[in-house]
DOLOKOL-41606 format. One record per residue: residue in three letters; z, x, y of N, C-alpha, C, O in turn. Coordinates in nm, 4 decimals, padded with zeros to 6 digits. Each point is the difference from the previous one (the first is absolute). Layout:
<atoms>
{'Ala'; {Z; X; Y}; {Z; X; Y}; {Z; X; Y}; {Z; X; Y}}
...
</atoms>
This chain:
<atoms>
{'Unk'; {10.7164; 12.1993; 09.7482}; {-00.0086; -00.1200; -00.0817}; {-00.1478; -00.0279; -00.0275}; {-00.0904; -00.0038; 00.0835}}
{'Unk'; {00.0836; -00.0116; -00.1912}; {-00.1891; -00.0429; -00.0331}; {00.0216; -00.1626; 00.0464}; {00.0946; -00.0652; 00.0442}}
{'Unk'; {-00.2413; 00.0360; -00.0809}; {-00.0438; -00.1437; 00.0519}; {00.0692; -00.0683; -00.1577}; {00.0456; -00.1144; 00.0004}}
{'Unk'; {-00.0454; 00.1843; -00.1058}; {00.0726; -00.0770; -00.1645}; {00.1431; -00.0286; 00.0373}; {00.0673; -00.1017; -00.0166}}
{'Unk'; {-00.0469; 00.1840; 00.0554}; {00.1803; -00.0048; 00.0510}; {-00.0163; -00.1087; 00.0930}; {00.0547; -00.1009; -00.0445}}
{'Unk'; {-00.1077; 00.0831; 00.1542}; {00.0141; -00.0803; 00.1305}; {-00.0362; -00.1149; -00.0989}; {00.0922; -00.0595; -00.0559}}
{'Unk'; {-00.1942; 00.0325; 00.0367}; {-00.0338; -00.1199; -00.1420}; {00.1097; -00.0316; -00.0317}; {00.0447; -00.0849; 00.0771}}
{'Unk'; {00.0168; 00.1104; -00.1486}; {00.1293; -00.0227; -00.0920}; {00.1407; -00.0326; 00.1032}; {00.0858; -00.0846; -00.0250}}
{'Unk'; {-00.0877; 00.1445; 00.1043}; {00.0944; -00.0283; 00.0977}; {00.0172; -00.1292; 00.0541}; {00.0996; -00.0721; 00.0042}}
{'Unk'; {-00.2589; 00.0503; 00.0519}; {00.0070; -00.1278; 00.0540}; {-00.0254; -00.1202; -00.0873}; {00.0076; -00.1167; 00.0384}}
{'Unk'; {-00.0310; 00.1472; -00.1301}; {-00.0137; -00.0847; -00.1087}; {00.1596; -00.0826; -00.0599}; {00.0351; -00.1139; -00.0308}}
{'Unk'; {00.0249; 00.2470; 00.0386}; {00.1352; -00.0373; -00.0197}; {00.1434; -00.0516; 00.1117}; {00.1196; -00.0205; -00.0206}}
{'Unk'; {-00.2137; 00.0145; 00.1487}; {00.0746; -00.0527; 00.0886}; {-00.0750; -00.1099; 00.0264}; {00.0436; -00.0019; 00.1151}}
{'Unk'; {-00.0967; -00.0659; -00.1165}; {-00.0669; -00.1297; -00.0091}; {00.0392; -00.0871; -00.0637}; {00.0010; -00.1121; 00.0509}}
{'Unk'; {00.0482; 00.1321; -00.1933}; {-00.0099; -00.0597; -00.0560}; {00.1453; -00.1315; 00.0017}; {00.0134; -00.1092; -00.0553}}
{'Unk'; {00.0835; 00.2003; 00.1585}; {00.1445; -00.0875; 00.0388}; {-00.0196; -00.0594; 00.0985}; {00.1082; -00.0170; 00.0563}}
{'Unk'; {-00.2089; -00.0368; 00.0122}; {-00.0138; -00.0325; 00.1505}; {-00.0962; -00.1694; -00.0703}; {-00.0624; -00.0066; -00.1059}}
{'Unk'; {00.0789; -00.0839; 00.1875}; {-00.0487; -00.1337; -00.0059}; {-00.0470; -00.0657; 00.1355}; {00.0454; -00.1136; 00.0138}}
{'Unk'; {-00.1297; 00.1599; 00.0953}; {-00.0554; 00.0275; 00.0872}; {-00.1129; -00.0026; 00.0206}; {-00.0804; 00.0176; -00.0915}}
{'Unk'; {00.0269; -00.0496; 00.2696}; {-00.1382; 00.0914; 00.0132}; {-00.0286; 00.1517; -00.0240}; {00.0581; 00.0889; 00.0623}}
{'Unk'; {-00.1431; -00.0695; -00.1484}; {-00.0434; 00.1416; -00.0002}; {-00.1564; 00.0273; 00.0090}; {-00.0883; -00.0501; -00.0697}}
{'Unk'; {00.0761; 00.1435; 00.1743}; {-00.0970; 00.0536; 00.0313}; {00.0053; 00.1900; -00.0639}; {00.0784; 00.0881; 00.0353}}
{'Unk'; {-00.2079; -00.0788; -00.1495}; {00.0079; 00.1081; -00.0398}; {-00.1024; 00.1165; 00.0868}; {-00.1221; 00.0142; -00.0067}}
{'Unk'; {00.2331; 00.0669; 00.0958}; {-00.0917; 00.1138; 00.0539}; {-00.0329; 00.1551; -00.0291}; {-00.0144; 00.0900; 00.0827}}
{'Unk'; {00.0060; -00.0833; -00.2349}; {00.0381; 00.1377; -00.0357}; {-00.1390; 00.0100; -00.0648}; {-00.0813; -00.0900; -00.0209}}
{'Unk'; {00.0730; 00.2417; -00.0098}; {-00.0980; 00.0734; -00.0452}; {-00.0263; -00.0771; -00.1747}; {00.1126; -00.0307; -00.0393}}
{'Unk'; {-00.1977; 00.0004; -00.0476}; {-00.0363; -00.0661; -00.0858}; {00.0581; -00.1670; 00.0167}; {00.0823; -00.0618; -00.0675}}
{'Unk'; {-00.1592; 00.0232; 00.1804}; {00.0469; -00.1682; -00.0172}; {-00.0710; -00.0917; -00.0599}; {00.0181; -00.1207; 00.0156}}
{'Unk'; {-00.1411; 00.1935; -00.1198}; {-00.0623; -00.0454; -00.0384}; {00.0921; -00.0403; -00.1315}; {00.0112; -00.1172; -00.0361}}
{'Unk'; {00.0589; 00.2370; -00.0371}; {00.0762; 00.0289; -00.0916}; {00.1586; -00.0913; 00.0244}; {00.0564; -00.0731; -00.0814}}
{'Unk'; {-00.0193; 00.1042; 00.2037}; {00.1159; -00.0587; 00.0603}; {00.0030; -00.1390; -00.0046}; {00.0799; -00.0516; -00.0781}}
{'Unk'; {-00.1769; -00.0442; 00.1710}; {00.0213; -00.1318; -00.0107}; {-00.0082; -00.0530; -00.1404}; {00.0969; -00.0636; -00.0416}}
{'Unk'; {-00.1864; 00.0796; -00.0253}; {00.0184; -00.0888; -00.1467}; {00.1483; 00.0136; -00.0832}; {00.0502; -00.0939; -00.0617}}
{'Unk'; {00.0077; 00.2263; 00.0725}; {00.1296; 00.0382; -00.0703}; {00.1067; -00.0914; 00.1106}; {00.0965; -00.0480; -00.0595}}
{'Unk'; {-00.1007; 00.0219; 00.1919}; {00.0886; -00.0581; 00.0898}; {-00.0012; -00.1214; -00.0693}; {00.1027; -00.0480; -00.0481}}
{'Unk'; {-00.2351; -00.0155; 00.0386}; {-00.0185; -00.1202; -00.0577}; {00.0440; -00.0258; -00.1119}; {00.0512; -00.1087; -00.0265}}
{'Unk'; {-00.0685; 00.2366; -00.0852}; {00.0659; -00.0637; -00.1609}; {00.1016; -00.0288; 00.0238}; {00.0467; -00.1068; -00.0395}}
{'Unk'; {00.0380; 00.2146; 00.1305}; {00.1769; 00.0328; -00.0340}; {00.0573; -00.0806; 00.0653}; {00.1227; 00.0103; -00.0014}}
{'Unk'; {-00.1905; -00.1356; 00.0947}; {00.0714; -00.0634; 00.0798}; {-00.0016; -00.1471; -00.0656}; {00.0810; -00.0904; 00.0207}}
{'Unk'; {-00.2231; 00.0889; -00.1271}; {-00.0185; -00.1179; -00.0941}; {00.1513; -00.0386; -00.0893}; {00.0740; -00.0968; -00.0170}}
{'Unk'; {-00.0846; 00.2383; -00.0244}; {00.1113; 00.0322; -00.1126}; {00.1344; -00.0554; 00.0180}; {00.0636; -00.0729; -00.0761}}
{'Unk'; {-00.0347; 00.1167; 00.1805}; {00.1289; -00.0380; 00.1398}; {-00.0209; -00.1153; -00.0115}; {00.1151; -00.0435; 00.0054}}
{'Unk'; {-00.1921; -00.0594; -00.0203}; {-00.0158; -00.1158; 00.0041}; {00.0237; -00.0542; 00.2084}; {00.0644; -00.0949; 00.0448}}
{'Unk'; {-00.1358; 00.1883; 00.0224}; {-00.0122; -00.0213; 00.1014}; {-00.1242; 00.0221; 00.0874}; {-00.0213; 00.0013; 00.1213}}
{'Unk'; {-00.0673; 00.0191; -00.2556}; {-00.1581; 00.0238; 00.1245}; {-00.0526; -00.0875; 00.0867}; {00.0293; -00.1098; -00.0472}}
{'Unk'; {-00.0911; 00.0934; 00.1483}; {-00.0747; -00.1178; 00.0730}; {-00.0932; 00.1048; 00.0630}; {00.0199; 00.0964; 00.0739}}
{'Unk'; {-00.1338; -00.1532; -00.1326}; {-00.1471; 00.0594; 00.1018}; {00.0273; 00.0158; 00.0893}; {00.0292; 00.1168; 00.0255}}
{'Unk'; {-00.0198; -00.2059; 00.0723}; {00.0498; -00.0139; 00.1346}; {00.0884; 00.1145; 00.0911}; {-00.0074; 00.0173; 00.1217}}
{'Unk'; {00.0688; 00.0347; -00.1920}; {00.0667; 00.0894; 00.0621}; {00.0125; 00.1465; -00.0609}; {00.0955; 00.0766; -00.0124}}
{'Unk'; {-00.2649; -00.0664; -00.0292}; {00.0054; 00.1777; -00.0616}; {-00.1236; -00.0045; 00.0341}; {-00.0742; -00.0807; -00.0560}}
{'Unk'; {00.0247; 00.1699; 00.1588}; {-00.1050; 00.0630; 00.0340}; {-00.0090; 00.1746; 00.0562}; {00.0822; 00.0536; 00.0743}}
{'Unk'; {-00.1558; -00.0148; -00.1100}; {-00.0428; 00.1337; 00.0267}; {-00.0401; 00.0316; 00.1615}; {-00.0189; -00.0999; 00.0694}}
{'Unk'; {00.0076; 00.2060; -00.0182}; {-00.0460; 00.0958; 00.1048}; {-00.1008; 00.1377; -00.0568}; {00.0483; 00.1067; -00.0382}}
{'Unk'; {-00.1845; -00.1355; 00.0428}; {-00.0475; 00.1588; 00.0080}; {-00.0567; 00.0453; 00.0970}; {-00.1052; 00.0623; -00.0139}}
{'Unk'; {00.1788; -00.0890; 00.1715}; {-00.0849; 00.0206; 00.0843}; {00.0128; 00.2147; 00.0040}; {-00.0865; 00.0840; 00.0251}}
{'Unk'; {00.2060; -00.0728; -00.0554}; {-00.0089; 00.1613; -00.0057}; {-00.0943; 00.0796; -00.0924}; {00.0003; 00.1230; 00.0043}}
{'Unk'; {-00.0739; -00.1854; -00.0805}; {-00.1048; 00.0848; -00.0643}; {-00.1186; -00.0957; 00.0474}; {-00.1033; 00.0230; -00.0630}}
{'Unk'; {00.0928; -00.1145; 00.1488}; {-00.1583; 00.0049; 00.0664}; {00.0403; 00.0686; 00.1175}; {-00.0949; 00.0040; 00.0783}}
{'Unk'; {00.2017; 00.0548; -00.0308}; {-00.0258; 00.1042; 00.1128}; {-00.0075; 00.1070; -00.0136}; {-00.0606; 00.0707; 00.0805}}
{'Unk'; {00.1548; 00.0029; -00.2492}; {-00.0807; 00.1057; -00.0287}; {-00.1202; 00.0185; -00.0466}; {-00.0344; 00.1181; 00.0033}}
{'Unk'; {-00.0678; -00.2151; -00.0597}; {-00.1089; 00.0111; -00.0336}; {-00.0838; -00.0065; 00.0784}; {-00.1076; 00.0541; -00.0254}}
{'Unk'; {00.1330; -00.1423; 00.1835}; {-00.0742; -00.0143; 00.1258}; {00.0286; 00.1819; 00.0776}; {-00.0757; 00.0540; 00.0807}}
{'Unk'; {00.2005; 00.0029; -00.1357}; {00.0166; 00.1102; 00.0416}; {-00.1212; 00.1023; -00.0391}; {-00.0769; 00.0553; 00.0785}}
{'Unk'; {00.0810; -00.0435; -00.2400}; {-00.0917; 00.1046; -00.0464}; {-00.1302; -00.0267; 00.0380}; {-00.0826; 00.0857; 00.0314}}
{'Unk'; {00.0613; -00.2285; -00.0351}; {-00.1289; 00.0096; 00.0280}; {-00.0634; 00.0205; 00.1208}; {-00.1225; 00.0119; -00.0019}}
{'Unk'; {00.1936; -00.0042; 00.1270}; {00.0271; 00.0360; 00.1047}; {-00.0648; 00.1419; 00.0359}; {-00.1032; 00.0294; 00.0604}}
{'Unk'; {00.2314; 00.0684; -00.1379}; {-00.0063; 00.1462; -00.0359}; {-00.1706; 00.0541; -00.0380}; {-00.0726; 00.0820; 00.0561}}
{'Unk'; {00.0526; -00.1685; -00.1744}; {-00.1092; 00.0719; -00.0733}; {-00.1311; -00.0486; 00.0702}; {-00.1010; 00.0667; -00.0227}}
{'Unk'; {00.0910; -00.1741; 00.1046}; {-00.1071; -00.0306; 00.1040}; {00.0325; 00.1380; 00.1156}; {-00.1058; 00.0357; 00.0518}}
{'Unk'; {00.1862; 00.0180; -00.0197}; {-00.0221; 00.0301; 00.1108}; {00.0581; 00.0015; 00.1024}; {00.0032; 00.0913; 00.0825}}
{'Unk'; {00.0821; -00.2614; -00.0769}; {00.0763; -00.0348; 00.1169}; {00.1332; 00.0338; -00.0229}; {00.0527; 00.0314; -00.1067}}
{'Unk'; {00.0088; -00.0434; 00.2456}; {00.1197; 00.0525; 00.0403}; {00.0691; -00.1284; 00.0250}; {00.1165; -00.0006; 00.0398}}
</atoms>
């Protein structure tokens, strides 16, 4: 599955849910704003209960940079 497919996937399962959502997937940069239109649309958005997670890419980026210093 590419990350366009996974995009689209979750894009399209979001959009039936009226809930807290926390977005933890790969482009959540891309992800949260589309969570946000499609849930406007729904006529069910609230700030309040849509926030993001990128702690998995500051640990892969704390990873590489890790690597390319040196450390283990």
């Amino acid at each position: 599955m590419t990350k366009d497919d996974l995009f689209k996937t979750n894009a399209s399962i979001i959009r039936h849910f009226a809930a807290i959502f926390c977005v933890v997937t790969n482009l959540v940069n891309s992800t949260l704003p589309v969570a946000a239109e499609t849930l406007r649309k729904a006529g069910v958005f609230n700030p309040a209960r849509l926030f993001s997670v990128t702690t998995s890419d500051v640990v892969r980026v704390s990873t590489f940079i890790a690597h390319a210093l040196g450390d283990t």
